[in-house]
N, C-alpha and C positions, 0 to 999 in steps of 0.2 A: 268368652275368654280368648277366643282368637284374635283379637288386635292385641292381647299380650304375648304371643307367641312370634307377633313381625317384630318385636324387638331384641328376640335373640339374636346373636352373629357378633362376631368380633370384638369382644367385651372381656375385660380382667377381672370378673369376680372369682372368689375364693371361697367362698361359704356357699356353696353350691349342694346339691343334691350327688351323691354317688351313684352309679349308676355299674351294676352288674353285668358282666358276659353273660348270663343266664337269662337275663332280661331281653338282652340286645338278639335280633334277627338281624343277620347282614348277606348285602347280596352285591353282586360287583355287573353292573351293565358298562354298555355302550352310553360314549358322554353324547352330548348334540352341541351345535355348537357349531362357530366357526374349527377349523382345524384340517380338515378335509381327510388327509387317511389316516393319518395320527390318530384323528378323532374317531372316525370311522372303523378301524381294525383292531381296535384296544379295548377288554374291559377294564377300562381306568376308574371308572365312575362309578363310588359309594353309596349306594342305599341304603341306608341304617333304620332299622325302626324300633321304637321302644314297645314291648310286645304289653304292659300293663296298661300305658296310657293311650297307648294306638299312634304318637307320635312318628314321623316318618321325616327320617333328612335324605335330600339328594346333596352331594356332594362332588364336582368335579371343577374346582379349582386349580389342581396344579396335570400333571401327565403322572406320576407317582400315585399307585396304587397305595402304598403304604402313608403317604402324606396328606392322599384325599381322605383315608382312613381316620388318621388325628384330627384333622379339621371336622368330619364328619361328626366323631363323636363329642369333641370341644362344644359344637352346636346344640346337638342333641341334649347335652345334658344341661346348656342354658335353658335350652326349649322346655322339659322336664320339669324344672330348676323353675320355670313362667306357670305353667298349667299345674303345680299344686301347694307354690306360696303365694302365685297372683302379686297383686301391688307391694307384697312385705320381698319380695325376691329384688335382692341383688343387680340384678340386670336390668330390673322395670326400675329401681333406683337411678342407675345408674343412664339408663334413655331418659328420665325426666328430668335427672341436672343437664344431660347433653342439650337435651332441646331448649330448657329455659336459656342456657348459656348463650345457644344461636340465634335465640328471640332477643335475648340481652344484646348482642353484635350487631345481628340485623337493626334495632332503633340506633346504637351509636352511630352506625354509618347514615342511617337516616337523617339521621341530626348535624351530621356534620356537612353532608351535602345542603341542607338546608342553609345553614350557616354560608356555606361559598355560596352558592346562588344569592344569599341575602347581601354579602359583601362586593360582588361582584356588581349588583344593582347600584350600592352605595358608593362605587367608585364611576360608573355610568354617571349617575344623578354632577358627581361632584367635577366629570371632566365638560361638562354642560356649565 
């Protein structure tokens, strides 16, 4: 089940799993990271774990303890959301049309470079 869990993050599903304060463990560290004392003298950065599944996000996206916090949990409950509907979840839907759609992109432009190098031959050939 872990290669279904790298496709949480940054996703608009809605039929997600809810997820409880009571569940959730949160702890606020030190981010790493470029930043230097910003980074260094702040706990900005979100630790969230979901205490039933054992799930665990790090979060330190923005300097906002309160905004790493949303993102954190937004993740989490993708994450969640992956580890107990597996392939019927929302999210793993939604990573397997993105990827088909880039595989779909990646051959059009494939083909279309083809095509100019093939026209580009045929205009060689015809200034001979």
């Amino acid at each position: 089940r872990v290669p279904l869990l790298q496709a949480a993050g940054k996703k608009n599903s809605f039929n997600l799993l809810e997820l409880t304060e009571a569940e959730l463990q949160e702890q606020f560290v030190r981010g790493d990271g470029p930043g230097g004392q910003a980074t260094n003298k702040t706990n900005n950065c979100v630790v969230l774990k979901h205490i039933p599944s054992g799930i665990v996000v790090k979060c330190h996206q923005t300097r906002s303890a309160e905004k790493n916090r949303k993102i954190a949990r937004e993740i989490l409950q993708e994450k969640v959301d992956l580890f107990y509907k597996g392939e019927d979840s929302d999210v793993f839907k939604e990573k397997k049309a993105s990827e088909k759609k880039k595989q779909e992109k990646k051959r059009r432009a494939k083909e279309n470079l083809e095509r100019k190098k093939h026209l580009k031959e045929m205009q060689q050939l015809d200034k001979k």
